[in-house]
DOMILUM-627964 format. One record per residue: x, y, z of N, C-alpha, C, O, CB in turn; residue in three letters. Coordinates in steps of 0.02 Angstrom, whole numbers, plus 50000, padded with zeros to 5 digits. Glycine has a CB too. Layout:
BEGIN
XYZXYZXYZXYZXYZAla
...
This chain:
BEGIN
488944971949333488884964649338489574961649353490084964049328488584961549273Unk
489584955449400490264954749413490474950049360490124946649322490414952449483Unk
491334950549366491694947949290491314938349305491184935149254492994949049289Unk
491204935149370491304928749343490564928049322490354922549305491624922849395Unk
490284931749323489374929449259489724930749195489474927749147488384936749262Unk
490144933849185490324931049099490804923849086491394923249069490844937749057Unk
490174917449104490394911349092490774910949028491374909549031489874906949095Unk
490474911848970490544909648903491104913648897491594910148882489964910548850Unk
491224919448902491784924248882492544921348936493084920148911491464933648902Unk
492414920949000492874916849038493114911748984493624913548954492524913249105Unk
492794905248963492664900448950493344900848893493884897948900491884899348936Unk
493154905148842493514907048786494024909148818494554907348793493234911748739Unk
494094913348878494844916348878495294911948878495764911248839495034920648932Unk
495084907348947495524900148955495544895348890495754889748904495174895349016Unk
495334896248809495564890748772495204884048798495444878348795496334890348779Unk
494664885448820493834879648834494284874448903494154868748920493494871748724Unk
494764878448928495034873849006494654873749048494754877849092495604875949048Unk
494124869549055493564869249120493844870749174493564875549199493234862649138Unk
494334868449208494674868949264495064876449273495034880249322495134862949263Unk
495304876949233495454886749225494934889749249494974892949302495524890649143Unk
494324889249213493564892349202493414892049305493384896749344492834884849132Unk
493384886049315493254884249376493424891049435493084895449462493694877349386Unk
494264888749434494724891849437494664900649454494684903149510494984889749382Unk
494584903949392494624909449390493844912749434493864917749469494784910749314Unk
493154908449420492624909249439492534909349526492164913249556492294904349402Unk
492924904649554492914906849628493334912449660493264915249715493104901349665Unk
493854913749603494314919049650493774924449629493634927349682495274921049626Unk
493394927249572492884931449576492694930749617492744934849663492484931849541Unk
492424926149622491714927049669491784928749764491354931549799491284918249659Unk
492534925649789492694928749845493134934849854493184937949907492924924549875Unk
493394936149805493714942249806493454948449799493284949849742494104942149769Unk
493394951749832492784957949854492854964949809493094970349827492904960549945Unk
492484962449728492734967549674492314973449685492404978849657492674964849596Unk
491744971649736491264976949730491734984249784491864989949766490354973349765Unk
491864981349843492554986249883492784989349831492634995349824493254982149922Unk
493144986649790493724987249747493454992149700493864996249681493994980549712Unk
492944992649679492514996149617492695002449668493195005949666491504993549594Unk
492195002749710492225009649756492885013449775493035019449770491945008049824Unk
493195008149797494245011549794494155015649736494195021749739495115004149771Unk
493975010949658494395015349626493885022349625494155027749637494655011949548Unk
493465022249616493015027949603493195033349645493385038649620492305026449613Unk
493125032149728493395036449773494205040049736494265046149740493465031749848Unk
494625037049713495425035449720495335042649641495625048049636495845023449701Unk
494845039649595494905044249530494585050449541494835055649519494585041249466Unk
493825050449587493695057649602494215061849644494235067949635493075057949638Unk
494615058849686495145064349723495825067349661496175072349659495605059149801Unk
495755061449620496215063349564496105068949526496415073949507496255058549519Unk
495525066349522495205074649474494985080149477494675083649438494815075049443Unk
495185080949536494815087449615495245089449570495665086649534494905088049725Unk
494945098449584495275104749576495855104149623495935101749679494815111049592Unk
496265107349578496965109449620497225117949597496975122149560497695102849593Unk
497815117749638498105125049630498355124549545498495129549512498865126749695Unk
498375117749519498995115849476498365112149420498595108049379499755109549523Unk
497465113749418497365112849386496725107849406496125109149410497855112449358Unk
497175100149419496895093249418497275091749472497855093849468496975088349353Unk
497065087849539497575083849598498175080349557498775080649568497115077049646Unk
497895077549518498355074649480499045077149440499595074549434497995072549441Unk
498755084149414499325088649441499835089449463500365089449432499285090749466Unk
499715090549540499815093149594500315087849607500885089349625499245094549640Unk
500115081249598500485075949625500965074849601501495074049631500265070949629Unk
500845074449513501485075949481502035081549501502575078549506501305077349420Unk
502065084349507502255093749521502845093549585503355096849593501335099649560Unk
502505087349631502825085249705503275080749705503815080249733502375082549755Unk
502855075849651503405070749609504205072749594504745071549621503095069749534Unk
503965076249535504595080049515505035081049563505545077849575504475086249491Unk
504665088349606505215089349639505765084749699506355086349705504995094149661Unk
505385078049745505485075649766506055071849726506525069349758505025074649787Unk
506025071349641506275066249594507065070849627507535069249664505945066249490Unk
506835077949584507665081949608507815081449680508395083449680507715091149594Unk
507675080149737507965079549788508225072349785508685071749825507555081449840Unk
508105067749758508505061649754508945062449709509465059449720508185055849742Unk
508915065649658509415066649618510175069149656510745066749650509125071749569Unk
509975073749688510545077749725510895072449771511505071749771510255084449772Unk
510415068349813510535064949860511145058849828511735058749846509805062549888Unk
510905055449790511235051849739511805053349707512255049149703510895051049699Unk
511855058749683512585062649671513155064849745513765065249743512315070749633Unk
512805065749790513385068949832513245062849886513635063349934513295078349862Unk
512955059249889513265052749930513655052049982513685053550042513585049449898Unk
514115047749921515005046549914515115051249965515175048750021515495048749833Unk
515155058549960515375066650009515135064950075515435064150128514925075149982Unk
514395064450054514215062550145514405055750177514695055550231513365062450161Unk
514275051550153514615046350180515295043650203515345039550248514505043550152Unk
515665045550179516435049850192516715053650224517325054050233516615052650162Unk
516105058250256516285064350308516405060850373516515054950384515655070350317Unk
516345066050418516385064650487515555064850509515055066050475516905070550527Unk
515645063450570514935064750595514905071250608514295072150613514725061050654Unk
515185076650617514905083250603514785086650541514505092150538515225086950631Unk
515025083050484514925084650410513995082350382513545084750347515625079050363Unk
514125075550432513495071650397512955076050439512435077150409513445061750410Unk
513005078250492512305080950543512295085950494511705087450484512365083950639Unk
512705089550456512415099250432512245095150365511765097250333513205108750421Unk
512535090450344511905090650267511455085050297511345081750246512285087450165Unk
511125081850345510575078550365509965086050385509355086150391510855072950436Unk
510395090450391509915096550391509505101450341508975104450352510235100250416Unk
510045101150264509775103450205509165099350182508975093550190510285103650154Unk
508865106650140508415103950142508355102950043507865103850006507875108250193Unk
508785101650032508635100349972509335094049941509775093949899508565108449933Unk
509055089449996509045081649989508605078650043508165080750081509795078549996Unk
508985071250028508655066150088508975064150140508695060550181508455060150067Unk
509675066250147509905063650193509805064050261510165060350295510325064250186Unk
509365067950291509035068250366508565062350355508445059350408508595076150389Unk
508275059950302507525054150281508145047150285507915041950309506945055750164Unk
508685047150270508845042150275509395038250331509615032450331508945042250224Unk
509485044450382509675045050432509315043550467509575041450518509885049050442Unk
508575043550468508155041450500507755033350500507425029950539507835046050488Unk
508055032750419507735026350410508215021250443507995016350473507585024650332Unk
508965022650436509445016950456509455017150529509675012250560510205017650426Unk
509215022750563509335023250646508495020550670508455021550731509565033450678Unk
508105018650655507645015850647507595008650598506995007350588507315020850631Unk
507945004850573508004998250523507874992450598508284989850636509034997350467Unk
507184991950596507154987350655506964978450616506734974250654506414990950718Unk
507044976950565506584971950549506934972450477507074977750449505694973350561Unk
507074965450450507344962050402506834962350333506954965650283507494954850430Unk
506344958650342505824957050291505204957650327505164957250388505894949950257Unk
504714958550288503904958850279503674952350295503484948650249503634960850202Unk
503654950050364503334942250374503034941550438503284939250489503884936150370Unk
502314944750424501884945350476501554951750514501894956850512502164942350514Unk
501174951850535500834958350564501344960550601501534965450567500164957550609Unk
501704960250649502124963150676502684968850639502824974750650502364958250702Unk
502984961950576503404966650544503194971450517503514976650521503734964550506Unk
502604971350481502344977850443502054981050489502144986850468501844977150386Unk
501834981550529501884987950594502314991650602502274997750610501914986350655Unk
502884987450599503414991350630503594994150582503834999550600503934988350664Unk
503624993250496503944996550454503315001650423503395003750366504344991450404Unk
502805003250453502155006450429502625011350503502885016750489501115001350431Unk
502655009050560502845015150615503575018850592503705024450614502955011450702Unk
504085015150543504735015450538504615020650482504925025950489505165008550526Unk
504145019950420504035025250375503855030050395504165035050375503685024450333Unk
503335031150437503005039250466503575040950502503705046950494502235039750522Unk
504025037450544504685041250559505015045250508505135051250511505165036850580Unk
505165041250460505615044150405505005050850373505155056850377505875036750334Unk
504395048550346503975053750331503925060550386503875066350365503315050250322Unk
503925059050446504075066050494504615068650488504545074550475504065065550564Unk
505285066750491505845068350478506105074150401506595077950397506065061650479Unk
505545072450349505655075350285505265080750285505425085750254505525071150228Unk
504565080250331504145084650307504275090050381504255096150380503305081050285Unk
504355086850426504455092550483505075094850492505215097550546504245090650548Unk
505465094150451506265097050489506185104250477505995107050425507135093850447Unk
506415107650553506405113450552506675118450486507255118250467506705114050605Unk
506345121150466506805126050392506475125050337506245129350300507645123750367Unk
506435116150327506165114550267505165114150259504795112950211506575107050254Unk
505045115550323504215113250313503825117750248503275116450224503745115350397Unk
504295123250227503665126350173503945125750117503615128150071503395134250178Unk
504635122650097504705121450034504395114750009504105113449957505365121950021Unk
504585110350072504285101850043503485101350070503285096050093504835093550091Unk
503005107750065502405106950081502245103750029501985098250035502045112250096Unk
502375106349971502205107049892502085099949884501725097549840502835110449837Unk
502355097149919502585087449908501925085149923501665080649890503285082749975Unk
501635087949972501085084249995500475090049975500275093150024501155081850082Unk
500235091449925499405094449898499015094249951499045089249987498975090049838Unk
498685098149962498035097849996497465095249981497005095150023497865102450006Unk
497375092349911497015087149894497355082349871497065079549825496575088549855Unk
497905080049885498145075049912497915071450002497665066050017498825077449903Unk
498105076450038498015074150107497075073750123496815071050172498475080650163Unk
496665077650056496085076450088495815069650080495465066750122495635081050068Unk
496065066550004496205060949978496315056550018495895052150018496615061149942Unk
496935055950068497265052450132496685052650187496625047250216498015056850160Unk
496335056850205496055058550259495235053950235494805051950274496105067950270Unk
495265053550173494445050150169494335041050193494395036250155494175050750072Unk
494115041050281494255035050306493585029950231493965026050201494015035250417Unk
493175029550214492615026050174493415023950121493545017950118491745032250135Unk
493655026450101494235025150035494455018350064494375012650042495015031750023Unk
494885021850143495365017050153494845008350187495065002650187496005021550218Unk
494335010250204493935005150237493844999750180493894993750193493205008050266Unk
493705002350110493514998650053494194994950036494044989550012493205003449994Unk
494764995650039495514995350041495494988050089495564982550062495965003350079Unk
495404988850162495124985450206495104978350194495434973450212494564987850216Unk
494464979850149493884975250135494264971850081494234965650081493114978850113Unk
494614974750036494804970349977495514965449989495744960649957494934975749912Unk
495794970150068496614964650052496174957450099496304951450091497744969050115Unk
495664960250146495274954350187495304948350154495564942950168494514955650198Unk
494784951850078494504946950021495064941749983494914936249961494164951949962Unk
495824945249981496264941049945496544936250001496614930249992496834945249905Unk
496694939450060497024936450124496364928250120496574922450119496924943850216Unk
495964929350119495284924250137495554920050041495444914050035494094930750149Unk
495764922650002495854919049928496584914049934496904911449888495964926149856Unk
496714913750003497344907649997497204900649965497354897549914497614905550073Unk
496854899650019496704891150003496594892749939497114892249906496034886350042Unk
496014894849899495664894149830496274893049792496384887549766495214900949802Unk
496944901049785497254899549774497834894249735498084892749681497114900749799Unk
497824892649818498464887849813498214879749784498624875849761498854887049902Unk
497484878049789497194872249778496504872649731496024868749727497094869449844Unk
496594876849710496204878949649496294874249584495954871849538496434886349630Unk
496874874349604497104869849521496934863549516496854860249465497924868849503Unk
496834861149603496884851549622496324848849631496204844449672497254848849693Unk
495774852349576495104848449585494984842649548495174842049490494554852249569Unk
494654837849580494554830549544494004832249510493674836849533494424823549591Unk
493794829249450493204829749422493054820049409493304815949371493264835749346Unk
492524819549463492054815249477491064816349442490544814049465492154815749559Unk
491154819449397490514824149393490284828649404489814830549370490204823549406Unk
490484831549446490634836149499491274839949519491784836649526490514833049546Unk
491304846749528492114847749543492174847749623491914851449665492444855849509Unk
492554843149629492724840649718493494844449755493944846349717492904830049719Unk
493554844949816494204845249805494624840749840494444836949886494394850949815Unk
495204841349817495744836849824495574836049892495334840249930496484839249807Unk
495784827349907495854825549982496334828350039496194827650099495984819349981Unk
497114832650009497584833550033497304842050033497774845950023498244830249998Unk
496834844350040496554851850032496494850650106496834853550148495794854349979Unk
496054846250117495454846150176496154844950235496144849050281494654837750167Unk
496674840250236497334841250285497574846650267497634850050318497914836050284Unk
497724849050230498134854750258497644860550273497924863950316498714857250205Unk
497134862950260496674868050292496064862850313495694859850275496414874950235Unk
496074862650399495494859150421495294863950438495594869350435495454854050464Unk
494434862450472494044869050477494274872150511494274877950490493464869450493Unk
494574871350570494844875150607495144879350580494784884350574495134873050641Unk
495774880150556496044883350501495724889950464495864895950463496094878550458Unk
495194885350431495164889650393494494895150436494394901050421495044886050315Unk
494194891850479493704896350529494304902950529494064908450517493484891750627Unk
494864902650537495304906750573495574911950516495724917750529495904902150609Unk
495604909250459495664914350413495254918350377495404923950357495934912750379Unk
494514914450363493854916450357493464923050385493054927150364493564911550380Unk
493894921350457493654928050506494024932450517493844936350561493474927050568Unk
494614933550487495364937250483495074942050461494764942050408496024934750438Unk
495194950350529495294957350493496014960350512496444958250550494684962950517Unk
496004964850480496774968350467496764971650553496544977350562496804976150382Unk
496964968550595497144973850664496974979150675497204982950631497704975450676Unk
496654982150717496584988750747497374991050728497434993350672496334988650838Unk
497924990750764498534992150780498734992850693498714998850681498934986150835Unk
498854990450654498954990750586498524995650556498734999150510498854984450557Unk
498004995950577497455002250549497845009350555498045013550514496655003050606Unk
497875008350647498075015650657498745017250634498895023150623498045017550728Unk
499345010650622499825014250599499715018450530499885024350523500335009950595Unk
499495015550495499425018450433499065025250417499065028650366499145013950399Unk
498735025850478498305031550488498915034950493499205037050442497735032050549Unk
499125035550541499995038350589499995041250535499745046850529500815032950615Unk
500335037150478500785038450424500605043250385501005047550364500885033450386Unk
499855043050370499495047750328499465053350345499335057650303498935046550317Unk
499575054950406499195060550439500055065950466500035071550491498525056350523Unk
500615062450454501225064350476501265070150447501155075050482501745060150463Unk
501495071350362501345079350351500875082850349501085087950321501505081450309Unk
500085083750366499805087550395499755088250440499255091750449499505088050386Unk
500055086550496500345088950547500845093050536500785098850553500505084850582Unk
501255091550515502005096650491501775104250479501955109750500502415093750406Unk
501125101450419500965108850383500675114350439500725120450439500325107850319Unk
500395110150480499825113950549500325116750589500295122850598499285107950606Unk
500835113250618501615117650643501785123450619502055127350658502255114250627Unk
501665125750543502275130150520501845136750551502085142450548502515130050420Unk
C-alpha cells in the first residue's frame, strides 16, 4: 500500500500540520514508489546471488578493499609522481597497483566544470567510462583488477528492467519540481488552492514540457557505455 494512504499516521508525523500533511501526500503520490519498490528488490536479489566469495555482496566488498589499497598507495606516493618528469609519471601511470594511469585520464579528459544540464552529465558519464577503461583495460593489469568488478556484479549492471525502473523514478522526482518548490504556498480558502504566483512561474506550457520529460536516449546509452567498460576489458584478456 502506498505510504500517502496512511493519512492519520502522516497526520501525526507532521505534529497535526495540515499543510505538511498536504505537502508530503502529493510528493507520494507523483513520485513513482512503485519503480522504486522494484529497484530495490531487483538491486537486493543481485546482492544476494551466489558468489565465488559466498554472497555478491561479498564479492563487492572484497573489490572494495582492494581498490581502498590502491588509493592508499596512490595517496602516499603522490607528492613522487607529481614531482617527476614526464617520463617518471608515464612508468607509474602504468603500475598497476595504483591510480595514477585513472587519473591521468581523468585530468586529460576534465571537459566540464559542474553538473548543469544534460549535456554536462553526458559528458562526465562519457569522461568516467574513459577513466573506468583506462583502470580496467591497461595492458598488464586486466587480471589483477578483474577481482574489482564480480561477475555478479556486472550481471547486476547488465539487468536493463533494474536500470529502466531507475528511469522511471529520477522521471518521477524531475516531474516533483513545481510540487516541490510550491508545495508549501497553498492558500486555504476551504479548499487547498495554489498560490497565484505558482500558475506565472510554471504556465502550462511549462509544465506540458516537464510533465513529458524522459531521460535522453544519448544519456541512456552513456551510462550503458560505462557499465559495460570492464566487461569488455575482461572479454580482451
Amino acid at each position: 500500500m502506498c505510504p500517502f494512504y496512511h493519512a492519520n499516521a502522516l497526520f501525526y508525523a507532521t505534529e497535526n500540520r495540515s499543510h505538511h500533511t498536504a505537502q508530503y501526500g502529493q510528493w507520494m503520490k507523483n513520485l513513482d514508489v512503485k519503480s522504486a519498490s522494484k529497484f530495490f528488490d531487483r538491486l537486493m536479489a543481485g546482492m544476494c546471488a551466489e558468489s565465488g566469495s559466498g554472497l555478491c555482496l561479498n564479492s563487492i566488498f572484497n573489490g572494495f578493499e582492494e581498490l581502498t589499497e590502491l588509493l592508499e598507495t596512490t595517496l602516499e606516493e603522490y607528492d613522487d609522481y607529481d614531482d617527476g618528469d614526464r617520463k617518471h609519471r608515464k612508468s607509474q601511470e602504468k603500475r598497476c597497483d595504483t591510480l595514477f594511469g585513472s587519473i591521468r585520464t581523468w585530468t586529460d579528459n576534465d571537459d566540464f566544470e559542474e553538473l548543469d544540464g544534460e549535456e554536462d552529465f553526458e559528458i562526465f558519464l562519457n569522461q568516467t567510462a574513459a577513466v573506468s577503461k583506462a583502470f580496467y583495460c591497461e595492458k598488464g593489469c586486466k587480471k589483477t583488477r578483474g577481482a574489482m568488478y564480480p561477475c555478479c556484479l556486472r550481471k547486476m549492471l547488465e539487468d536493463e528492467k533494474m536500470f529502466d525502473n531507475v528511469a522511471r523514478v529520477i522521471e518521477s522526482i524531475y516531474k516533483l519540481v513545481p510540487i516541490m518548490e510550491w508545495s508549501s504556498r497553498f492558500e486555504w480558502e476551504g479548499f487547498y488552492e495554489l498560490d497565484d504566483h505558482f500558475t506565472r512561474n510554471y504556465p502550462k506550457e511549462r509544465l506540458a514540457t516537464i510533465t513529458a520529460w524522459k531521460i535522453p536516449d544519448r544519456i541512456r546509452d552513456a551510462s550503458c557505455k560505462l557499465s559495460t567498460v570492464p566487461n569488455f576489458a575482461r572479454e580482451r584478456l
